[in-house]
Short mmCIF file of the C-alpha atoms (twelve columns), coordinates in Angstrom:
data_MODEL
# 
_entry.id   MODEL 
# 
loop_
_atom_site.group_PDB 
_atom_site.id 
_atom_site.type_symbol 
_atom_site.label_atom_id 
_atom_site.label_alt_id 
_atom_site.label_comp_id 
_atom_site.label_asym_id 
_atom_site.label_seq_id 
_atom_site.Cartn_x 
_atom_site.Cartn_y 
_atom_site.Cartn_z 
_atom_site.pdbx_PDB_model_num 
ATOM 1   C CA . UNK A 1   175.459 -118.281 39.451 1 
ATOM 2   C CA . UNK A 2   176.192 -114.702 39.730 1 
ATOM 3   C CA . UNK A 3   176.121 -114.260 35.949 1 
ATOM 4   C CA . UNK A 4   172.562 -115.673 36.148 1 
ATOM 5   C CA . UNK A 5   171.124 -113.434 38.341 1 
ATOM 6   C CA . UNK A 6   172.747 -110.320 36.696 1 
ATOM 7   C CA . UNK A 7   171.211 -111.693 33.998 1 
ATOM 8   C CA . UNK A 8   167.945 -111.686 34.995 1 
ATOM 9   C CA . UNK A 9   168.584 -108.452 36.309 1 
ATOM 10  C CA . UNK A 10  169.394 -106.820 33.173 1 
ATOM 11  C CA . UNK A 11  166.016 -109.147 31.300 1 
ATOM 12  C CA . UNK A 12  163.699 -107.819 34.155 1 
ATOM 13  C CA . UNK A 13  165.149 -104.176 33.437 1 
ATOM 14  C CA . UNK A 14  164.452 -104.210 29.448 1 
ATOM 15  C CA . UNK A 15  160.887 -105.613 30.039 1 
ATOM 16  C CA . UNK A 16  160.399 -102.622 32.275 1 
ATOM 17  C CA . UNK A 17  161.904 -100.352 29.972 1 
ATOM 18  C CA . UNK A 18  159.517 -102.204 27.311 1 
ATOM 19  C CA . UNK A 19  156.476 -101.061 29.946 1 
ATOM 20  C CA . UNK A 20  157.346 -97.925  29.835 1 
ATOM 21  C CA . UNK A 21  158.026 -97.495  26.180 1 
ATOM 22  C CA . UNK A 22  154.199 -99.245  25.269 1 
ATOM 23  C CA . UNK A 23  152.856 -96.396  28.367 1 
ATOM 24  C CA . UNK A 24  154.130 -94.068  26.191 1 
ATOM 25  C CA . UNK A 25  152.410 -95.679  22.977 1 
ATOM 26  C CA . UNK A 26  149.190 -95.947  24.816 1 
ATOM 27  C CA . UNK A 27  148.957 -92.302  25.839 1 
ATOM 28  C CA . UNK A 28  150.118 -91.423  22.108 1 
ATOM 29  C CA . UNK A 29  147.243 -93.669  21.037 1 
ATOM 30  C CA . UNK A 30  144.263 -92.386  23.264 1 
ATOM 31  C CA . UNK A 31  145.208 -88.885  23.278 1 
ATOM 32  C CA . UNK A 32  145.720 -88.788  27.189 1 
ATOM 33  C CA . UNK A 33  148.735 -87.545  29.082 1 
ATOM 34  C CA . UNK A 34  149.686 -90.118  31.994 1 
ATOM 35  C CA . UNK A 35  149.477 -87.645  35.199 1 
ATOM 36  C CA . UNK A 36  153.048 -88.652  36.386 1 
ATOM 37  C CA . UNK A 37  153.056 -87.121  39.669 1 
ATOM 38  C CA . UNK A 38  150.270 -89.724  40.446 1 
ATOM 39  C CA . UNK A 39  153.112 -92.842  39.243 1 
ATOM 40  C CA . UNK A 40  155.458 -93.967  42.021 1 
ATOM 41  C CA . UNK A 41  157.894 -96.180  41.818 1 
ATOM 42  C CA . UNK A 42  158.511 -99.162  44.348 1 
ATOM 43  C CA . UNK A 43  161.272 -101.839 43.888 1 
ATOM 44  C CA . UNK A 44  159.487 -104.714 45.771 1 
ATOM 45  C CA . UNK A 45  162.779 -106.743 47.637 1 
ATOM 46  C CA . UNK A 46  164.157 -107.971 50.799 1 
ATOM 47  C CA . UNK A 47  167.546 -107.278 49.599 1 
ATOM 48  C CA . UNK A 48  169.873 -104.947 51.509 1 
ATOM 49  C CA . UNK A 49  171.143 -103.193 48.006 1 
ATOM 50  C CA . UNK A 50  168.403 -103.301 44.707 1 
ATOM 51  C CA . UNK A 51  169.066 -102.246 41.811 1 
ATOM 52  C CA . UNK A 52  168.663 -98.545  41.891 1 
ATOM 53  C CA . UNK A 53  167.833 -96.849  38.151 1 
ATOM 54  C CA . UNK A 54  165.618 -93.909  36.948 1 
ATOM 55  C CA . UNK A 55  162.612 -94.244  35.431 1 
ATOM 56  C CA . UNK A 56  160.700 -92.148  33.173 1 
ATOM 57  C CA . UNK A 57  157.377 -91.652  31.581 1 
ATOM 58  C CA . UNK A 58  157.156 -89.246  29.023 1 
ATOM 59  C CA . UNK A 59  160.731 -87.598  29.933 1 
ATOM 60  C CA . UNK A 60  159.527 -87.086  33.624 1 
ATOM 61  C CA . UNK A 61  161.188 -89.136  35.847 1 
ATOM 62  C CA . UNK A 62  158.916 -91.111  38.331 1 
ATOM 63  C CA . UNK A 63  159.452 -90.682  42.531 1 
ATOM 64  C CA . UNK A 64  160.720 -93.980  44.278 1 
ATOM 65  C CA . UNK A 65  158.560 -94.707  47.231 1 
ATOM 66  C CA . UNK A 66  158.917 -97.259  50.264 1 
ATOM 67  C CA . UNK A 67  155.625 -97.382  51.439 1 
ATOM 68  C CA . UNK A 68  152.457 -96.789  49.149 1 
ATOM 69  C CA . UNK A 69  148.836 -96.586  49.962 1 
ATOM 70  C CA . UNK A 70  146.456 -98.163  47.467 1 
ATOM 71  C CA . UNK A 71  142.678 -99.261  48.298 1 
ATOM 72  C CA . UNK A 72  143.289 -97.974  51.822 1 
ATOM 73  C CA . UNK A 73  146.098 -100.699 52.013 1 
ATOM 74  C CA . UNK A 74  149.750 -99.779  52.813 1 
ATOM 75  C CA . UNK A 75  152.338 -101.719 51.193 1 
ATOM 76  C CA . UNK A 76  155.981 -101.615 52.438 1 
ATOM 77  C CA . UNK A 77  158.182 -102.381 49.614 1 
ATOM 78  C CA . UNK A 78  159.644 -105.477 52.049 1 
ATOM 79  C CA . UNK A 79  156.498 -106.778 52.342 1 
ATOM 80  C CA . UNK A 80  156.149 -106.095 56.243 1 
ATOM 81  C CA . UNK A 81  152.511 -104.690 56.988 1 
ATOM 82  C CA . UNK A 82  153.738 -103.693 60.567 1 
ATOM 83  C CA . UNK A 83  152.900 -99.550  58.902 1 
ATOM 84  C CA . UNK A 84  149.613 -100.425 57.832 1 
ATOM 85  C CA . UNK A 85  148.588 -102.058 61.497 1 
ATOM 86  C CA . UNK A 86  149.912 -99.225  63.188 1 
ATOM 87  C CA . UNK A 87  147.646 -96.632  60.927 1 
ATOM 88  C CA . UNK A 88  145.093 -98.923  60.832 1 
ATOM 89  C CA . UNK A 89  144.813 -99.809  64.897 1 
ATOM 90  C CA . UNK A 90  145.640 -96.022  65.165 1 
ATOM 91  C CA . UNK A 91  142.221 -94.831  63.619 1 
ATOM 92  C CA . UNK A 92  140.281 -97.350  64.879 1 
ATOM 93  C CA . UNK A 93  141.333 -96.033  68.381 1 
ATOM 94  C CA . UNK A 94  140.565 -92.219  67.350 1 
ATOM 95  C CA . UNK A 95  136.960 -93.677  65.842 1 
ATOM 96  C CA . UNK A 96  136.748 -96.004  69.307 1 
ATOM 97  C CA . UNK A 97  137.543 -92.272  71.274 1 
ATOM 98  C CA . UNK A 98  135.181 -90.257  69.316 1 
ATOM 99  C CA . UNK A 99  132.293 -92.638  69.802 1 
ATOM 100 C CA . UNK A 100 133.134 -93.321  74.169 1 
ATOM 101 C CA . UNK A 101 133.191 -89.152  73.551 1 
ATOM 102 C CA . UNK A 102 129.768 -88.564  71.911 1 
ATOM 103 C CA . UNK A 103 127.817 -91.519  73.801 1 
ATOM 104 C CA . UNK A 104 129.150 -90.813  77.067 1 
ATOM 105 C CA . UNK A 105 125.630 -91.225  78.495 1 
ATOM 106 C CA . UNK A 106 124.836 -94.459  76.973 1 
ATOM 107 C CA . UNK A 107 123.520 -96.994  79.165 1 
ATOM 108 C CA . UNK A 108 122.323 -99.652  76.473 1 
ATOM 109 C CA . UNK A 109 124.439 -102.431 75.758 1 
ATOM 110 C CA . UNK A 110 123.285 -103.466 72.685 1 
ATOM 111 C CA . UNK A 111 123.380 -99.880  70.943 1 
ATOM 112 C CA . UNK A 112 126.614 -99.477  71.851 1 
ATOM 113 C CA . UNK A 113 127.940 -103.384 70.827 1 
ATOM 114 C CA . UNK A 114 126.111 -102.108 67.165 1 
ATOM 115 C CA . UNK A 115 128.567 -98.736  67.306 1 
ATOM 116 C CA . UNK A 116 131.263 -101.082 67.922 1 
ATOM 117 C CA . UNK A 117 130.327 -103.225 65.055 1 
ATOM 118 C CA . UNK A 118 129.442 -100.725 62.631 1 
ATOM 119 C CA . UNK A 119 131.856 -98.442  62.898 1 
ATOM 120 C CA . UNK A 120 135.275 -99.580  64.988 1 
ATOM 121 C CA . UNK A 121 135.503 -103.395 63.584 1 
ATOM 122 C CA . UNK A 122 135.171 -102.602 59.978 1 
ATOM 123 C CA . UNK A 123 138.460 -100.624 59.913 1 
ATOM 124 C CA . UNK A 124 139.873 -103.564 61.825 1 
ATOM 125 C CA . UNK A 125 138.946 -106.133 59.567 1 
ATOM 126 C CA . UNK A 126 138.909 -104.227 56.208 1 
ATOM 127 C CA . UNK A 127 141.256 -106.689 53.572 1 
ATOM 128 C CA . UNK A 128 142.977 -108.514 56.754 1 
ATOM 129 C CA . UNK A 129 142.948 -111.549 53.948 1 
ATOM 130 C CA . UNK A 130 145.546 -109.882 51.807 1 
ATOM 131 C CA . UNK A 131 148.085 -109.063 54.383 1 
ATOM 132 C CA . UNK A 132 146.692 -111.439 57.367 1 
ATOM 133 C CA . UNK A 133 147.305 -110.609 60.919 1 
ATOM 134 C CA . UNK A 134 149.551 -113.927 62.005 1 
ATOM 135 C CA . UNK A 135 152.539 -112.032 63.865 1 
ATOM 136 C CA . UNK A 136 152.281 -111.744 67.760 1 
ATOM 137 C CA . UNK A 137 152.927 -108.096 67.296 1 
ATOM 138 C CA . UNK A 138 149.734 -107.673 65.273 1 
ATOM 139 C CA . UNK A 139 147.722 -109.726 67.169 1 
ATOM 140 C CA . UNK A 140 148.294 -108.078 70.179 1 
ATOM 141 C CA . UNK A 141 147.804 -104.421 68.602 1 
ATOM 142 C CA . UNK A 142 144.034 -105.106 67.510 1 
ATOM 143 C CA . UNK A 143 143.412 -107.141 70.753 1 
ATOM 144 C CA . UNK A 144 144.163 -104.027 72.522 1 
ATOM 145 C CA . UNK A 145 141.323 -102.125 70.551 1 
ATOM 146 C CA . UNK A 146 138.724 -104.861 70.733 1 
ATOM 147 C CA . UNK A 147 139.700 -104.985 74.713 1 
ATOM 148 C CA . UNK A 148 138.911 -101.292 74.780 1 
ATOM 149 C CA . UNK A 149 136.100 -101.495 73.345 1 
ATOM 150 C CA . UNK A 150 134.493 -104.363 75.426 1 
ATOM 151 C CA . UNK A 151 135.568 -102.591 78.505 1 
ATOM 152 C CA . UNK A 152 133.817 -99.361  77.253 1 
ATOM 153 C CA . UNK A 153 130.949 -101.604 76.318 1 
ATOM 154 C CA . UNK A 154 130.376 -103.680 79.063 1 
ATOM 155 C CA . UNK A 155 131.671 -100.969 81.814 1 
ATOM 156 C CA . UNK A 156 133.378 -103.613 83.496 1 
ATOM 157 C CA . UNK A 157 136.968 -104.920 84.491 1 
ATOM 158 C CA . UNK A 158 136.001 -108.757 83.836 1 
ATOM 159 C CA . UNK A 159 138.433 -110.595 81.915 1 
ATOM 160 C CA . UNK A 160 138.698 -110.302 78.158 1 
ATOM 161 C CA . UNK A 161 137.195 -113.467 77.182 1 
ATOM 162 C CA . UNK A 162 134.713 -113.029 79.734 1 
ATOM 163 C CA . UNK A 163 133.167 -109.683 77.856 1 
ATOM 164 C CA . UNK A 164 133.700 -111.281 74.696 1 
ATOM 165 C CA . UNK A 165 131.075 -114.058 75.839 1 
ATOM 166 C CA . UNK A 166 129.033 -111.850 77.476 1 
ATOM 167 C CA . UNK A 167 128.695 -109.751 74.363 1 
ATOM 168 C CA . UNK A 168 128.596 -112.945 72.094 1 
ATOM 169 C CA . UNK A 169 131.578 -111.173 70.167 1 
ATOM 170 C CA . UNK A 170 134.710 -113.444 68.572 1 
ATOM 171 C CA . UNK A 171 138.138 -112.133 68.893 1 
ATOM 172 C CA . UNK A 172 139.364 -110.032 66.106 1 
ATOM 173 C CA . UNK A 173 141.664 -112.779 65.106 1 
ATOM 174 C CA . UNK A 174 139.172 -115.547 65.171 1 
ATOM 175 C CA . UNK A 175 136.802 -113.642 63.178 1 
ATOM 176 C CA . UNK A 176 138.988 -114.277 59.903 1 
# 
């Protein structure tokens, strides 16, 4: 069994050594230089030792990386988006802050439910399907916005669900 997977090992390495090789033809071919200070590297694994190796693209070698942001979407190389909740609940508490800051006088319910909606929820809910809030962890970190919120909202102490029906708002989590 151990054969097999070093095996595999050493197949998955050539094909990525094969990648890199037909990079390097493709550049050559369409007279572009691959920027590779813009290429990261990021061994996808649970394991608690991966294969470690160099890799290069036209003789530079490429930066390993744990965590990489693409389409606004942080991606731990375990898989775990516990990083991407905390930036993500993180700036939808500084956007919640700035807009309690600059309305401060606001008295109308439904302007301030459309701030909310326009502006707080979207950062909530931007690509939840690809990494899916389900952990209790998660849940509970974009509850605390939305609770925020409906407290600002509704300038009341009610219960949660209470402000959510009173502002005809779903939960975060039941809005998926």
């Amino acid at each position: 069994m151990l054969m097999t997977v070093k095996c595999i090992g050493l197949l998955v390495l050539k094909k990525i050594c094969l990648l890199f090789k037909v990079t390097d033809k493709i550049s050559d071919w369409c007279k572009m230089r691959i920027n590779t200070k813009k290429c990261k590297i990021m061994r996808i694994t649970r394991k608690k030792s991966p294969l470690v190796g160099e890799y290069n693209i036209e003789g530079q070698p490429l930066e390993s990386v744990n965590v990489y942001k693409d389409l606004r979407l942080f991606t731990a190389s375990n898989l775990s988006w516990n990083q991407h909740v905390d930036k993500i609940t993180a700036k939808a508490n500084r956007v919640l802050g700035l807009v309690k800051r600059t309305c401060r006088d606001l008295k109308d319910i439904d302007t301030m439910k459309t701030l909310y909606c326009s502006l707080v929820r979207p950062l909530l809910e931007y690509s939840c399907e690809t990494w899916n809030p389900h952990t209790q962890r998660t849940i509970d970190k974009f509850k605390a916005v939305q609770r925020r919120a409906t407290r600002w909202i509704t300038k009341s102490d009610d219960d949660y669900d209470l402000r959510l029906s009173k502002l005809k708002l779903l939960s975060i989590f039941n809005r998926r």
